[in-house]
N, C-alpha and C positions, 0 to 999 in steps of 0.2 A: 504494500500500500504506500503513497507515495505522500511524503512529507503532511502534516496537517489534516488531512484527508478525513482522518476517522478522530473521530473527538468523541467525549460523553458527556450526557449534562443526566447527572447524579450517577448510576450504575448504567443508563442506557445507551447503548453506542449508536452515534449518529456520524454522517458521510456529508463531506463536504462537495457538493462537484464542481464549484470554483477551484478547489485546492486540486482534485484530479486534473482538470484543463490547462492549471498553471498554480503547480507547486512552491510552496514556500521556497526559497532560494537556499542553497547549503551553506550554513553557516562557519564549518568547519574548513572551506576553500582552500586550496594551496594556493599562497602568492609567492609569484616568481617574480623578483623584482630587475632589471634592468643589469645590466654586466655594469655600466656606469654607477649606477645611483648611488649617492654618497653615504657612508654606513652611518651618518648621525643623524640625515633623514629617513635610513630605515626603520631605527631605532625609534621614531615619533611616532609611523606611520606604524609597525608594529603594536606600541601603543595604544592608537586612537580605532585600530580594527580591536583590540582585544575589547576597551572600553566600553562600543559602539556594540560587539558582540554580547556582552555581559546585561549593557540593555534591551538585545532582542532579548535575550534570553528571560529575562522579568518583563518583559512584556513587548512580545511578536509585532504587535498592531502601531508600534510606534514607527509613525512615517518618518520622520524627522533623523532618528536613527538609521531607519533603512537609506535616507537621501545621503548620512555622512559615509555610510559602509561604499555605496555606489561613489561617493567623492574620491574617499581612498582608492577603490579598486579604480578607477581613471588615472589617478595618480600619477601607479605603479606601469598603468599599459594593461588594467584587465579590462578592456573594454566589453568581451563578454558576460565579465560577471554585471557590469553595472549597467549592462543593457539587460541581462537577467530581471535583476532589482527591480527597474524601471515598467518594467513589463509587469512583472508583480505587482507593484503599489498599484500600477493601472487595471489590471483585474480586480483587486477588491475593494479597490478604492474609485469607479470609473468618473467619476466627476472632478478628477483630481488633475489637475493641470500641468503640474509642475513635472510631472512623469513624462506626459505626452512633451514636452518642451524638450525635457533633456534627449526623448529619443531624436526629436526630429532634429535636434543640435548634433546628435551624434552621426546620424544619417548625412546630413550636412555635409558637416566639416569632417569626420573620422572616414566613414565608410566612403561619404560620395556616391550615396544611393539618392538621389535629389526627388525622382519620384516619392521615394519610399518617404523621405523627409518633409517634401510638401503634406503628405496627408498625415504625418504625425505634428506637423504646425496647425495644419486644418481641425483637428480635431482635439487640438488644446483648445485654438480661438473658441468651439463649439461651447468648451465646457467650460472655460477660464478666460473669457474675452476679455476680462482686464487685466491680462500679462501682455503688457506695454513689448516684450522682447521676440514674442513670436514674429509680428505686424515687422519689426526692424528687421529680423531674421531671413523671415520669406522673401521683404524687399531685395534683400543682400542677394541673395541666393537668385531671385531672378534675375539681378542686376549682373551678376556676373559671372554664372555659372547656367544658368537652366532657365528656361522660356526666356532668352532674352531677346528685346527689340519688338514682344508681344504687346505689351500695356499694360501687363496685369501689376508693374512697379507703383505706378502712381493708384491703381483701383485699389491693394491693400494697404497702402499708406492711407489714402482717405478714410477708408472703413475703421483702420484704429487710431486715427484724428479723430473720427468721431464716434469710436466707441469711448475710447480714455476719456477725453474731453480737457477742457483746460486748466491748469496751465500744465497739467502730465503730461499730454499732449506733446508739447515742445519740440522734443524732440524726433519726433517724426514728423512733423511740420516741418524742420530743418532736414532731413533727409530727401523728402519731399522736394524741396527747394534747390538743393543739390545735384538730385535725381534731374531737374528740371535746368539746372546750369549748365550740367554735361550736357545733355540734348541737346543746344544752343536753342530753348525753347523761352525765348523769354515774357512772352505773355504770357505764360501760366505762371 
């Protein structure tokens, strides 16, 4: 049976099938850390997974936890464990944004799966429309990498100009504006 899965609330055994479809992530992980990396930041990072570990362990459901565990394994270069993590928090937590964000950041910039990455921005904005960094992200990524020279640059600027609203706003107004210098578009 597969991590979380089978629980019981008093003597009777009950199945989770969230936890079947996407099991709690192993806590026990081998980190293989970099031939470079310096031995007195292994020594923190060691550290802060033991810490971070000893919180899941008192209590599973602490997201906050699971985001520092995925920080650390990025760190090091585990990008699958923290794209693991990230998947998890998002299954039993699906309104939760900050998961969908990091995958489509990693998709992004890590893998360069830029499809894959647009629909994990898309479906942060869905649940978490005021993360001011997806709207910046998705620009970026069309701007320079993926649909670009389509218009879809300026259409998600606007949408989180005015989902954010002002003065958070800001800075995607200036992006926007930017976007709009390059072009030599100077009426908008």
């Amino acid at each position: 049976i597969k991590r979380n899965a089978l629980y019981f609330i008093g003597w009777k055994p009950h199945f989770s099938v969230v936890a079947f479809k996407n099991p709690r992530p192993y806590l026990n992980r081998n980190i293989t850390f970099p031939a470079d990396f310096p031995s007195d930041a292994k020594e923190i990072i060691n550290t802060n997974i033991t810490k971070t570990k000893d919180a899941l362990g008192k209590d599973s459901k602490n997201i906050s936890a699971w985001f520092d565990l995925a920080i650390e394994y990025r760190m090091v270069g585990d990008h699958a464990g923290a794209v693991e993590i990230w998947k998890y928090v998002n299954a039993m937590y699906p309104t939760e944004g900050v998961s969908l964000h990091n995958l489509g950041e990693y998709y992004f910039h890590t893998a360069k799966d830029y499809p894959t990455a647009e629909i994990y921005y898309k479906r942060s904005i869905a649940v978490a429309p005021q993360l001011i960094q997806n709207y910046a992200d998705m620009a970026d990524m069309y701007t320079y990498v993926y649909k670009q020279d389509t218009g879809v640059v300026p259409e998600i600027l606007k949408q989180g100009i005015l989902q954010i609203g002002a003065p958070a706003n800001m800075s995607l107004i200036m992006q926007l504006a930017i976007y709009y210098v390059n072009k030599n578009d100077s009426k908008n």
